[in-house]
C-alpha positions as CSV (number, residue, x, y, z in Angstrom):
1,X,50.7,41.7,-21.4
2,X,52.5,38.9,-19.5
3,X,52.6,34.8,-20.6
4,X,50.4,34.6,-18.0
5,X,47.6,37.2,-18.2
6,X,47.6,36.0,-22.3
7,X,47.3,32.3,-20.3
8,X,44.1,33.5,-18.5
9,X,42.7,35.3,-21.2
10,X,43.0,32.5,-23.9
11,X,41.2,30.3,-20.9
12,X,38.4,33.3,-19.9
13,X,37.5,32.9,-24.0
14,X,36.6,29.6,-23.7
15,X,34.5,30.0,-21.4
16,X,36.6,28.3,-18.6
17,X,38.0,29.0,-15.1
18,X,41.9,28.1,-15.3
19,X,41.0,25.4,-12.4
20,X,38.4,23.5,-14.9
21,X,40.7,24.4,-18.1
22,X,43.6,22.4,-15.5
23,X,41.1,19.5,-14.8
24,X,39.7,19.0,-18.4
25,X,43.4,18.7,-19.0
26,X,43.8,16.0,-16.8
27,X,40.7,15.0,-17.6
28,X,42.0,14.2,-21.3
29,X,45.3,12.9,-20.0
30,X,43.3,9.7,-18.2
31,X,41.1,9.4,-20.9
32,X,43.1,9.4,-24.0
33,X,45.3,5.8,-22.1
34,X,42.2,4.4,-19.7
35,X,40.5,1.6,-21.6
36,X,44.0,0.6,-23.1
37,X,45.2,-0.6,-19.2
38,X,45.4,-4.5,-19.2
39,X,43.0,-4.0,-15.6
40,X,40.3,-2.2,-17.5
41,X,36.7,-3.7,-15.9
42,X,34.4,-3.0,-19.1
43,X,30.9,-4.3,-17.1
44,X,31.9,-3.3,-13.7
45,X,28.8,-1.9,-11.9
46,X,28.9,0.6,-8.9
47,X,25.9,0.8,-6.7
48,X,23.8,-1.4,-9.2
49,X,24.9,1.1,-12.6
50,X,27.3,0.1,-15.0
51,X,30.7,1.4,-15.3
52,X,34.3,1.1,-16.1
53,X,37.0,1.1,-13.9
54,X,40.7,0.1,-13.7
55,X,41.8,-2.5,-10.3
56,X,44.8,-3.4,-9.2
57,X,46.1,-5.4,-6.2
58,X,46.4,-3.2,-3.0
59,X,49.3,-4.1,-0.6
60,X,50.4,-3.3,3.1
61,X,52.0,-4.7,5.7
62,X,48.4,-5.9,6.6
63,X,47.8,-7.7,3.7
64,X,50.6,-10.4,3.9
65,X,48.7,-11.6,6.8
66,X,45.4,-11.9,5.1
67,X,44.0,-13.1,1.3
68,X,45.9,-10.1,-0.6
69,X,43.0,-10.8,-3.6
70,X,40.3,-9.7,-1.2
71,X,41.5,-6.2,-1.7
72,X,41.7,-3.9,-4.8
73,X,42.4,-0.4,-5.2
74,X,39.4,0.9,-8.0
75,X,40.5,3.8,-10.4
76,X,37.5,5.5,-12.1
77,X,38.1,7.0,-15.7
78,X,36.3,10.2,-14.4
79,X,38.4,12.2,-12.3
80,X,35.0,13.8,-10.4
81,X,33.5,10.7,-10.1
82,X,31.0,10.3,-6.9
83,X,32.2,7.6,-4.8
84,X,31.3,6.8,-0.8
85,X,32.7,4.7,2.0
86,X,29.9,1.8,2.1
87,X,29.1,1.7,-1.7
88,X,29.1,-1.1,-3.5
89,X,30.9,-2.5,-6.6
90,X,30.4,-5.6,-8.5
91,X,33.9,-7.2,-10.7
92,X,35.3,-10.1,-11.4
93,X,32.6,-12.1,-10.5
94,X,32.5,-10.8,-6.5
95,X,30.4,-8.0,-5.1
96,X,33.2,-5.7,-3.3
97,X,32.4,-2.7,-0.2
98,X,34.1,0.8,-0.5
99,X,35.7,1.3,2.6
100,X,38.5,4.5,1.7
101,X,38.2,6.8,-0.9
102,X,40.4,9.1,-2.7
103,X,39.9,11.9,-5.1
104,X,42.5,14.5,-5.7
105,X,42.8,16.7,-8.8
106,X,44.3,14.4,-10.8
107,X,42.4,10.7,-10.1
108,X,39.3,9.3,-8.1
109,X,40.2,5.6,-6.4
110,X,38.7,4.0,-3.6
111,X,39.9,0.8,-1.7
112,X,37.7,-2.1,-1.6
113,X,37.3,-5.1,0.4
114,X,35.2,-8.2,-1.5
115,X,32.2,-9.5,0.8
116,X,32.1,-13.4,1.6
117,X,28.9,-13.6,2.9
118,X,24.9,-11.9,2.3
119,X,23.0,-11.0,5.6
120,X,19.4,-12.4,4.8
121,X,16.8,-11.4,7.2
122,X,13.2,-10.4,7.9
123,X,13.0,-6.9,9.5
124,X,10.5,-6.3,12.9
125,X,7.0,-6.7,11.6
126,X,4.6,-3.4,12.1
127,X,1.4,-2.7,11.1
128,X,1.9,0.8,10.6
129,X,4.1,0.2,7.6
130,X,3.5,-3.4,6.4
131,X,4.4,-3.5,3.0
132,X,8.1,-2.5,3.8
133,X,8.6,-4.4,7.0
134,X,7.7,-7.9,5.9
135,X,10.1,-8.0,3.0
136,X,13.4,-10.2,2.7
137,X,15.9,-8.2,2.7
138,X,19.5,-9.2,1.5
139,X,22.9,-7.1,2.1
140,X,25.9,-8.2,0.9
141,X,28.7,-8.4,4.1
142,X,32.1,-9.6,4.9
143,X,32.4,-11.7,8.3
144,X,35.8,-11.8,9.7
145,X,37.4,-11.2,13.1
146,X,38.3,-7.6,12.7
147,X,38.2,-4.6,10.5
148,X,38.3,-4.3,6.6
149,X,39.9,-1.2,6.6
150,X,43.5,-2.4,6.7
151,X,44.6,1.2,7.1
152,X,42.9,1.4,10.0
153,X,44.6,-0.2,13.8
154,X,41.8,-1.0,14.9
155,X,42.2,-3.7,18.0
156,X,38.8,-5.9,18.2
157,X,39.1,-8.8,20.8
158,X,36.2,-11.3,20.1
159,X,36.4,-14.8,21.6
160,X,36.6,-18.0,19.1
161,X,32.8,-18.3,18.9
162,X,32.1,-14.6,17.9
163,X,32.8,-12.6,14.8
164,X,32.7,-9.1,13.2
165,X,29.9,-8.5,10.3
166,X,30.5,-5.8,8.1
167,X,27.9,-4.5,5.7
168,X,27.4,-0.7,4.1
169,X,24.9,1.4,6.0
170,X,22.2,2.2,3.8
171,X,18.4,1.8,4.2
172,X,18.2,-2.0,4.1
173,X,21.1,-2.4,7.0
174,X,19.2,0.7,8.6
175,X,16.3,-2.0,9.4
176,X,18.6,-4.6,11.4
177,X,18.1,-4.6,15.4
178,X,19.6,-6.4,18.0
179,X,16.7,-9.3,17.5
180,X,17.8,-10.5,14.5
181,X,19.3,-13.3,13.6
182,X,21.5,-14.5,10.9
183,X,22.7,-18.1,9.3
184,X,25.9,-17.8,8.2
185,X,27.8,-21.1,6.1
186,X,26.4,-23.9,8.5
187,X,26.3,-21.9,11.8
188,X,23.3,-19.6,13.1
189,X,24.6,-16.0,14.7
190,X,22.7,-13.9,17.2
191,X,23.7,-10.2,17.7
192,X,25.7,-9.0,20.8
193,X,25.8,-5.2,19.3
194,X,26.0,-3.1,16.5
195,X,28.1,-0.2,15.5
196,X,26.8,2.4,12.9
197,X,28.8,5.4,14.3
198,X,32.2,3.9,13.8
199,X,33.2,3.9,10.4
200,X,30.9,6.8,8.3
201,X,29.1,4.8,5.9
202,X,29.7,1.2,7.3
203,X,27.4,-0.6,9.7
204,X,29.8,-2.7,12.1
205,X,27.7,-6.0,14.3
206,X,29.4,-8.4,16.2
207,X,27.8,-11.3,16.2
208,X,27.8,-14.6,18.5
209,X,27.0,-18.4,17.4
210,X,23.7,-19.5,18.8
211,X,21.6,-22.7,18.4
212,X,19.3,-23.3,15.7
213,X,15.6,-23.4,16.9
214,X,12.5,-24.1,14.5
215,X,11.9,-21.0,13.4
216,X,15.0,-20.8,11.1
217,X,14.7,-22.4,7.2
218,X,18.2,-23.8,7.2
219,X,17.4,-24.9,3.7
220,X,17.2,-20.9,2.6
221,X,19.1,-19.6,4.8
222,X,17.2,-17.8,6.5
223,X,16.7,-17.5,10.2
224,X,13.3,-16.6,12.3
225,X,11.6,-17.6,8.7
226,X,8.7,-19.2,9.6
227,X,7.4,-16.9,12.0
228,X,7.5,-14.1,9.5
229,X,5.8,-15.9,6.7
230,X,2.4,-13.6,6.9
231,X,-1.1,-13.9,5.0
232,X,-2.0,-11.0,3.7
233,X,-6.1,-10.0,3.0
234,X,-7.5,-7.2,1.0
235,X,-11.0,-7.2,0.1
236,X,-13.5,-4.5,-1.5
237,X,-16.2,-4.3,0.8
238,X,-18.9,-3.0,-1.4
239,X,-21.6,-4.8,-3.5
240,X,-19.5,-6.7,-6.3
241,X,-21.8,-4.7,-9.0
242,X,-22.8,-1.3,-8.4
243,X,-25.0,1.2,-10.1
244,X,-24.2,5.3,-10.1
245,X,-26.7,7.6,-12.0
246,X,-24.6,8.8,-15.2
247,X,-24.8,12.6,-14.0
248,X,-22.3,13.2,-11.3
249,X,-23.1,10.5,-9.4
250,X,-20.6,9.0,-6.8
251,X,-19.7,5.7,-4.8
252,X,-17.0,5.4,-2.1
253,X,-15.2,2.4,-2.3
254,X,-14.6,0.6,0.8
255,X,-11.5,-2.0,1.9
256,X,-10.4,-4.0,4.7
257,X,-6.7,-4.8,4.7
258,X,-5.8,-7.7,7.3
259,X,-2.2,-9.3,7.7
260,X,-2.3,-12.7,9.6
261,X,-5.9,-11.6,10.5
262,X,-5.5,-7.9,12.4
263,X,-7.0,-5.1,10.3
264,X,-4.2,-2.8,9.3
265,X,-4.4,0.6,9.9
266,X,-4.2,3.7,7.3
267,X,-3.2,1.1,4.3
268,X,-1.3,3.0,1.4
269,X,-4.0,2.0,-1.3
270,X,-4.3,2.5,-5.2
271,X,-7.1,3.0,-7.4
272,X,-8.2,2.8,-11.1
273,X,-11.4,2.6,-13.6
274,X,-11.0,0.9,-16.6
275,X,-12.7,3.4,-18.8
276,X,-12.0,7.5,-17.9
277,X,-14.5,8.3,-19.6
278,X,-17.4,6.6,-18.1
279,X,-16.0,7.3,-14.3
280,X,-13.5,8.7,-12.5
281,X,-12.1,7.2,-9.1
282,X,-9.8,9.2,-6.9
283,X,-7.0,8.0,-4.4
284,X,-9.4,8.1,-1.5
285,X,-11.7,5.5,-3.7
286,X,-14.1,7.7,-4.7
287,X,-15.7,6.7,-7.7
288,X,-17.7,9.4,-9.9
289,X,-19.9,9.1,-12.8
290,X,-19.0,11.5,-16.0
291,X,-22.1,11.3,-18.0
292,X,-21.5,8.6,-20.3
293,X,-23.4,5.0,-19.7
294,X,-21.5,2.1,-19.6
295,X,-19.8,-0.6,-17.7
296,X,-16.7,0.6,-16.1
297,X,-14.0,-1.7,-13.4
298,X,-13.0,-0.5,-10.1
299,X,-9.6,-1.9,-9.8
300,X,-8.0,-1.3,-6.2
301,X,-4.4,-2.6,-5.2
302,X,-2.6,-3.0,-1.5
303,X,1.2,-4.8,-1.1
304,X,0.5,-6.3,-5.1
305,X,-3.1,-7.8,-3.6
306,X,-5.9,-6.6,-5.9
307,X,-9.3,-6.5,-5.9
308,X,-12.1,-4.9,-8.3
309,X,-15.6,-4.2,-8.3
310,X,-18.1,-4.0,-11.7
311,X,-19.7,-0.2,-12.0
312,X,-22.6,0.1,-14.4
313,X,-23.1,4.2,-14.8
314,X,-27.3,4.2,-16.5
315,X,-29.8,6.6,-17.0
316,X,-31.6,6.0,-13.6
317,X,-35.2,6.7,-13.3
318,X,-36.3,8.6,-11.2
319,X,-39.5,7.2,-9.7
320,X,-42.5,9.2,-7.4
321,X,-44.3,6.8,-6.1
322,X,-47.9,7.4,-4.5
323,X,-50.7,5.7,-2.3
324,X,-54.3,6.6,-2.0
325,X,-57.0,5.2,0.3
326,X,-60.5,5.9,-1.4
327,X,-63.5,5.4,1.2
328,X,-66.3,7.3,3.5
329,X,-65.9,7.3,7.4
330,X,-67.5,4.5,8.7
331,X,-70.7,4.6,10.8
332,X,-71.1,3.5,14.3
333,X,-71.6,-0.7,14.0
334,X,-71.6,-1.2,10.4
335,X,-68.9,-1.9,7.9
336,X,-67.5,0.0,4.8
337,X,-65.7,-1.2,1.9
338,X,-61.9,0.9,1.0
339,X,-59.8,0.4,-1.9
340,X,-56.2,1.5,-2.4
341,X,-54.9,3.2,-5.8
342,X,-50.8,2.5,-5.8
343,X,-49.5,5.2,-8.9
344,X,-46.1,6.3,-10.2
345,X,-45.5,9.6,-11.0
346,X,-49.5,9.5,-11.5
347,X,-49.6,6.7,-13.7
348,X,-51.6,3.7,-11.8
349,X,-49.6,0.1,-11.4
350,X,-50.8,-3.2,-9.7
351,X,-48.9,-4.3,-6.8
352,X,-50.1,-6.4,-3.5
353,X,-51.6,-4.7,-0.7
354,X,-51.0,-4.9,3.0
355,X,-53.6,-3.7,4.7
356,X,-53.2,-2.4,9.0
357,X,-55.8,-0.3,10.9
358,X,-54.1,2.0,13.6
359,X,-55.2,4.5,16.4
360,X,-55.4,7.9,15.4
361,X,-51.8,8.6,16.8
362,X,-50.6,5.9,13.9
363,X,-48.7,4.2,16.5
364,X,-50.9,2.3,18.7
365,X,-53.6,-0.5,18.3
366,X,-57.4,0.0,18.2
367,X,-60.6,-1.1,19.7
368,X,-62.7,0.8,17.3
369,X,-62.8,-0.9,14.0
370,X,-61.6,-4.2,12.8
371,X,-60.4,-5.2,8.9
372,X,-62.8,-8.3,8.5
373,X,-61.4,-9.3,5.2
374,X,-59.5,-8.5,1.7
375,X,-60.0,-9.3,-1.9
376,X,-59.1,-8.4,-5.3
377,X,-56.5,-9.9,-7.6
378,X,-54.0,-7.4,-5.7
379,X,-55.6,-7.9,-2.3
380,X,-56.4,-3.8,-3.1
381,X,-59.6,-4.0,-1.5
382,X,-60.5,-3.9,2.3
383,X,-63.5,-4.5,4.3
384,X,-63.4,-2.6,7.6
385,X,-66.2,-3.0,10.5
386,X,-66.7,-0.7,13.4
387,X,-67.1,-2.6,16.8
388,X,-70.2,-1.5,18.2
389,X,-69.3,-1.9,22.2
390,X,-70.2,1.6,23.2
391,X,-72.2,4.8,21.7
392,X,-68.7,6.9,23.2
393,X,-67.2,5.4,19.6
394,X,-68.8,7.8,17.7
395,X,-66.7,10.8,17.0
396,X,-63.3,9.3,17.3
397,X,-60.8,8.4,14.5
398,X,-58.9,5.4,13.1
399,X,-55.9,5.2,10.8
400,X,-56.4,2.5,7.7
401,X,-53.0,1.9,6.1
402,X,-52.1,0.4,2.6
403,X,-48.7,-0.4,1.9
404,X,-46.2,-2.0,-0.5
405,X,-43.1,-3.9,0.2
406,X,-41.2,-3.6,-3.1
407,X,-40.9,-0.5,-3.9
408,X,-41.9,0.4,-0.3
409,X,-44.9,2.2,-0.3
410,X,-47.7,3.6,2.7
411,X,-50.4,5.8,3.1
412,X,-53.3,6.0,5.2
413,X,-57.1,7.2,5.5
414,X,-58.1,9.1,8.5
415,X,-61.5,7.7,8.8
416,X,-64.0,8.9,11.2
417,X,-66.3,6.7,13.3
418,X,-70.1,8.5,12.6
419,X,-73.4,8.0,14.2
420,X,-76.1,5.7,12.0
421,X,-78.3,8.9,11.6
């Protein structure tokens, strides 16, 4: 066996490839001198997580003619670190932008430029998608009059009242169109173009001065502020206390979202009950009873607005209510006394009568008979007379109704008009 099929074996029972054996070798080499180099960063931060990294100055022929200090070259400890063109890094006090990478087999650097500047601005307000679009956003940037990437010969010609903004293209930069507006030091900068094809990873916008108008907070910073400070309404439509039956009952909660008055479409809204195990309430806001009584809160949230509603889950009765007219048909020209019987679930109760004579079609009025008059504590009795204008009465039918208003009950007595004989 050669040295070097012994060297591939030895490697193959370690369960390594001789590539990774060669790169955990490497791997060691960095690690073993890393946090003993005078550069080390010990709370250096990369895209918002912590990390440590070596810096050193970075030097071209490009950087004697600008601030040399407003460029390092990063080193990462791990040779496989991730790193992107547009990422951000946060050292020595400054917030920096990737704008070259380098990994190799033996070391992962980037070169980074350090921003002078944060873009503060509202994005386009849309109904369709609220909560994002109506939030400051902030993105640190570097404003000069050409390209961070020194490496690059890059020829940009802007006149003395224009400037280059450069900011990493992510998802915040990704909401920035040609209407917005930026305040940069003491000036206010309007946007002739933007470029996010250039430079993979970078968002390129040249920007012009403009003139403040009153729209822009020059106190915050912020320009077009005013108009895109919004009120927000969310309200819970429904009776403030509700009542579901404990078995499987259900209640669908209904909301009106409104920013600066206009009802907003489709709102992304969540739900809760304060107690699981009295009822349920799903993401569509549909509350259901589990069997258990209680008093249970329907909490419901839109864009940090809340609002709630008080549930009480009880045993509901279940009531049958009933009305009987007692009383003969009423002979031609005289007058018979009727009396209404109002029960529940066949057990008589006391409750005020209204009393209405009908045509036999229960719709329209009648000629034939007329209620004279009412008594009893509950107004449960009525007198009712037959008009005696003509014989051609006898035979035809009336409708006498008793009702209730609360609970609302009615019945009625089909009475017929009779001769005297």
């Amino acid at each position: 066996m050669s040295y070097l099929d012994d060297y591939v074996s030895r490697i193959n029972d370690i369960g390594l490839t001789p590539s990774d054996y060669y790169k955990n070798m490497q791997q060691d080499i960095v690690d073993n001198g890393f946090e003993d180099s005078p550069t080390i960063v010990l709370d250096g931060k990369l895209n918002g997580v912590r990390l440590s990294f070596r810096v050193s100055s970075f030097f071209n022929r490009k950087t004697l003619t600008v601030n040399p200090d407003s460029y390092q070259k990063v080193i990462f400890k791990d040779i496989h670190q991730s790193i992107n063109i547009g990422d951000i890094l946060e050292f020595n006090n400054f917030v920096w932008i990737c704008y070259e990478t380098s990994t190799t087999e033996l070391a992962c650097s980037c070169l980074a430029s350090r921003t002078n500047n944060s873009l503060l601005f509202y994005p386009p307000t849309s109904l369709t998608n609220p909560n994002e679009n109506t939030l400051l956003c902030e993105i640190p940037a570097i404003i000069g009059k050409g390209s961070i990437n020194l490496s690059v010969d890059k020829f940009i010609s802007l006149a003395s009242d224009e400037y280059m903004i450069t900011c990493p293209n992510n998802i915040d930069s990704s909401k920035i169109d040609e209407t917005n507006r930026f305040i940069l030091g003491a000036k206010v900068y309007k946007i002739l173009g933007i470029d996010d094809i250039g430079t993979k990873g970078l968002l390129e916008i040249k920007v012009k001065e403009d003139l403040f108008v009153e729209d822009d907070n020059r106190e915050l910073g912020i320009a077009n502020y005013f108009s895109n400070q919004h009120t927000y309404s969310f309200l819970i439509l429904n009776n403030p206390s509700s009542s579901l039956n404990k078995d499987g009952d259900i209640l669908q909660i209904n909301t009106e979202c409104k920013l600066d008055e206009v009802i907003i479409p489709n709102p992304i809204i969540t739900y809760s009950s304060s107690d699981l195990t009295i009822c349920t309430v799903s993401s569509t806001g549909l509350v259901t009873s589990l069997g258990k009584t209680g008093l249970c809160t329907i909490t419901a949230v839109y864009d940090g607005i809340s609002a709630s509603i008080s549930v009480n889950v009880v045993i509901q009765t279940v009531h049958n209510y009933s009305c009987i007219v007692n009383g003969n048909d009423l002979k031609y020209g005289m007058q018979n006394t009727y009396n209404a019987v109002f029960a529940n679930s066949g057990d008589p109760f006391n409750i005020n009568t209204i009393w209405e004579v009908k045509a036999d079609d229960g719709i329209s009025s009648t000629g034939l008979a007329t209620i004279t008059s009412t008594n009893g504590i509950y107004n449960e009795n009525c007198i009712l007379k037959s008009n005696s204008t003509s014989t051609s009465n006898i035979g035809q039918y009336v409708r006498l109704y008793a009702s209730s208003l609360s609970p609302a009950i009615s019945n009625y007595k089909r009475i017929k008009i009779i001769s005297l004989i």
